[in-house]
Every structure is written in structure tokens, then in C-alpha cells.
N, C-alpha and C positions, 0 to 999 in steps of 0.2 A: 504493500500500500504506500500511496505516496502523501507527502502533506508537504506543499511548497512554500515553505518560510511561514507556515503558519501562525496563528495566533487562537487558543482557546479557555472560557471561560466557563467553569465549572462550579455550580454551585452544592452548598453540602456536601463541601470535598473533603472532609475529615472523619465520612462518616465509611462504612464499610464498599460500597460499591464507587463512591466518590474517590478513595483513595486508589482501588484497583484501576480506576479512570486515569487518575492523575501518570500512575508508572506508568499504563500502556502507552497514555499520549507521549509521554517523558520521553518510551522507546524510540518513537517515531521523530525525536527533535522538535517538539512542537511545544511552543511558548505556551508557558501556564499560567492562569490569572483565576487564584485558587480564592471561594471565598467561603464564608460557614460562619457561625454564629461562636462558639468554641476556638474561642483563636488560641489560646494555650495549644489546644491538641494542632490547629492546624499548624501551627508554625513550628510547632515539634516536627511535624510529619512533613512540612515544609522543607527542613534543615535535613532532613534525611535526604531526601530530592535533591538539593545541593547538592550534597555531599557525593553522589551517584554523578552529578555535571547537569541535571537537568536546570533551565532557565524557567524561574519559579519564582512568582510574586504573590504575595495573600492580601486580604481584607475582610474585614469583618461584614457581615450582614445580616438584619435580619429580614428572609425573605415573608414575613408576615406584615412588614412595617414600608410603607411607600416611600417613607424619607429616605429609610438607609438603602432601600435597594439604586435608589435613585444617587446619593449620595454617593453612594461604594461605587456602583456602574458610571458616573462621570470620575473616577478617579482613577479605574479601570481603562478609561478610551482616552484618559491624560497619559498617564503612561505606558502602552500599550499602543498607541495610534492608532491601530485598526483592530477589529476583532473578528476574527473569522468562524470562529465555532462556538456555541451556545449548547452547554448541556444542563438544562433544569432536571438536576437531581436533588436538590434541598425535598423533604419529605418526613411525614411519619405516619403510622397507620393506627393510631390507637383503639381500643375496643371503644363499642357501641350498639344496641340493636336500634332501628328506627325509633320503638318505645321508649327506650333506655335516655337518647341523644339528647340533651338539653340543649334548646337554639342557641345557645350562648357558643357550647361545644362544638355545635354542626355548623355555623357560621366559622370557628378557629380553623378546624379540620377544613372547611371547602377554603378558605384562605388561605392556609399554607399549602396545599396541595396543588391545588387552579388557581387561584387567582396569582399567586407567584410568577404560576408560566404565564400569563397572558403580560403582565407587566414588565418581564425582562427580554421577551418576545416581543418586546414592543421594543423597549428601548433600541434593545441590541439591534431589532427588525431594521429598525428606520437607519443606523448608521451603516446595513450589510445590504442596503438597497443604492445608498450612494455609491458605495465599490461595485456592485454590481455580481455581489458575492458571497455566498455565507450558506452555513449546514446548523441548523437549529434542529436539536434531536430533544426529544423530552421524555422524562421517566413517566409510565404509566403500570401499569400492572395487570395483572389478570384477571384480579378480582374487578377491575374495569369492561373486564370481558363478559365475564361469566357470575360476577357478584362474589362475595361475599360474607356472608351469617355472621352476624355480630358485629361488623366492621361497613355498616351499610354510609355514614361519611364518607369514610375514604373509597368506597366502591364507587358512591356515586361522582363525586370529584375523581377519581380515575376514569373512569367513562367520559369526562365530559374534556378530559386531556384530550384523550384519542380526537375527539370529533373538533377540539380545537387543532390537535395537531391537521386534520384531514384539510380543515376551513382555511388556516393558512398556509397552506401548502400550495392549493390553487389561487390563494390574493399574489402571493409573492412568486409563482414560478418564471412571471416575463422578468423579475428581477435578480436572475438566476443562484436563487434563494431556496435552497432541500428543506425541510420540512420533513421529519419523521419520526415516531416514538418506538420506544422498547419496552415492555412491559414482562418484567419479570416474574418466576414463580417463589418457592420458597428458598432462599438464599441463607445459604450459611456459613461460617467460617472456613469447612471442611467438607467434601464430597462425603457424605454418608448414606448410608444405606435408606431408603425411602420406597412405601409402599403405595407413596401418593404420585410417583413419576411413572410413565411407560418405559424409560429409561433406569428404573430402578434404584436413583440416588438424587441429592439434592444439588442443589446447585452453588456456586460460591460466585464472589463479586467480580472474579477473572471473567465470568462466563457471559457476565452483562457487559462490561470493559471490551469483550473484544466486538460483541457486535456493535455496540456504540462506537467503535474506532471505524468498524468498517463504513457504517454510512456516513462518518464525516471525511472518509478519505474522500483523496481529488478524485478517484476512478467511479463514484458512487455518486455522480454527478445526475446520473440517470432515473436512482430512484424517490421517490418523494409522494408523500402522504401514507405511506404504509406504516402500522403497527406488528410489528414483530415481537413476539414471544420470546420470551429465553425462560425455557418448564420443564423443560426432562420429558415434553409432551403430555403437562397437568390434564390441561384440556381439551384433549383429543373424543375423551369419554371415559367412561367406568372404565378398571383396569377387570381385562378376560384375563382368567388363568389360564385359558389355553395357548394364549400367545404372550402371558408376560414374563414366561421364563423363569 
């Protein structure tokens, strides 16, 4: 894969799929413009990056709050000049049933989940339409797919990623601007054994990392508006015993 003097901005980069993101980009030479709420941890994990030779810059954000994404992201495109890749990975999935959810909760939850992407998607959108260039990928999940139980906030703010991601994908394509999400399944530290995959084990943050690398490379120019799974094939249906080995 190629990335040509790139420049990309990852948010929630401290946390487990955020950091897998930051090495892969790291591998390929590509400017990091790291941001997360935990700046202790990120700049720990920063200095490791360094230390590796990767070109790695951090800032604080929080993607709940319009000042600081706005604040962080003008301070970002000061030094950084351009930004070519946008991965809204800031996230969390806390419990909930619809009953359960107090508006207070379900308004936080669809805030930090969607309304984060649309606001950095914006900003970023508008400076990667001037170059006439940029790969906006955003975290989504499966329970955007397929829902659920217990976790109906974040289901439903993952569901409404994807169809944001689809929405701009066709505003921004004459500005030759990708558009596309990743929605992961269960994610863990370590491949373990798992009776919820087709695949038979779970998944780790390498496994979301490299598709997210793949459709911000230059060669991946092609694709755009698609949601792509990374599940061990969660969702394919009930696991048969006759074919799950």
C-alpha cells in the first residue's frame, strides 16, 4: 500500500484499536496527528512512537464538546498544513436497554458516538475538498448492523454512522473525497477462542488497523461508501455445527 507524504488524524488514539491504528499508519510513514481525551496515556504511547522514528504529534480532545474538537482541529491544520486522512474512532458502548436509557444518557451516548463524526467530518471535510483530496473512514460497529440487546444507544448511533458515512460519501465524491466505515465485532487484547465467530476466535485491534489502513491507502481511491465488517463472520447467521468445525 502506498500513502504519498501523507498526513493523518486519529481520534481516540490511546485507546485499544486507536493505538493498533497509530503503529500500522506509523509503518507506512505517515504523519500522525494523535488526539484522545487521556493525554497522560496518549503521550506515553506517543513517546513510544518516537522512539520507533515514527513523526507523531498529540492533542487533547474532547470529542463530546464542540469547542475543543474545534479548538484541537484548528491547531491540528496549524501545524500539520494539510490533512489527508480522518479516522473517527473516539467511542464507547456503554450498557443500556431502551427502558433502562435515561435521555440524559441517550442524548451523551448518541453525542459521543454520531454527533463527533459529523462535526470532524465536517471540519476536516471542508479543508480535504480545497486539496481536492482526503479518505474519511469512521468507526461503526455491528451492533449498527444487526443491533444490539442492552446496548440499544450505541446501536442506534452506530446505525446512523453507516448511513452518515453512505450520505457523504456521494456529497463529497466530485471532490475526490472516500468516505467509508469499519464496523467491528468483538475485539480483544488477544485472539481467543470464541463460539460467537464463524471463524472461531475473536478479534484484536491489529485486525480493525489493517482494514482501516487499507481504504485510506492511495490504491483504495476506488472504493467509497461501503461499511465493512471486521467479525470472524459474527453476522453471517447462527453458527451450524455442521460447518463450524
Amino acid at each position: 500500500m502506498t500513502f504519498n507524504q501523507r498526513t493523518v488524524v486519529i481520534t481516540g488514539a490511546a485507546g485499544k484499536i486507536g493505538r493498533a491504528l497509530a503503529k500500522e499508519f506509523a509503518a507506512f510513514g505517515v504523519k500522525l496527528f494523535l488526539t484522545d481525551i487521556d493525554m497522560d496515556k496518549l503521550n506515553q504511547f506517543a513517546g513510544e512512537l518516537s522512539a520507533s522514528g515514527a513523526d507523531v504529534h498529540t492533542y487533547f480532545m474532547d470529542v463530546t464538546q464542540s469547542a475543543s474538537i474545534s479548538s484541537a482541529s484548528a491547531n491540528i491544520l496549524a501545524d500539520a498544513g494539510h490533512v489527508d486522512i480522518l479516522v473517527n474512532n473516539a467511542g464507547c458502548w456503554p450498557k443500556g436497554t431502551a427502558i433502562e436509557t435515561s435521555e440524559e444518557d441517550w442524548e451523551n451516548i448518541i453525542n459521543l458516538n454520531l454527533h463527533s463524526v459529523f462535526r470532524l467530518s465536517r471540519i476536516f471535510g471542508i479543508e480535504m475538498k480545497k486539496q481536492k483530496y482526503g479518505r474519511i473512514i469512521n468507526l461503526s460497529s455491528i451492533a449498527g448492523i444487526c443491533g444490539l440487546p442492552g446496548r440499544c444507544a450505541y446501536s442506534v448511533a452506530k446505525a446512523a454512522v453507516i448511513m452518515l458515512t453512505k450520505t457523504m460519501a456521494m456529497e463529497l465524491a466530485k471532490d475526490g473525497i472516500t468516505v467509508n466505515s469499519v464496523s467491528p465485532g468483538l475485539i480483544q487484547n488477544d485472539h481467543v477462542p470464541s463460539n460467537g465467530t464463524w471463524l472461531g476466535y475473536t478479534g484484536i485491534g491489529d485486525d480493525v488497523a489493517k482494514a482501516i489502513v487499507f481504504l485510506a491507502a492511495d490504491e483504495s481511491g476506488y472504493i467509497t461508501g461501503i461499511d465493512m465488517p471486521v467479525d470472524g463472520g459474527r453476522i453471517l447467521g447462527p453458527l451450524n455445527p455442521v460447518f463450524k468445525g
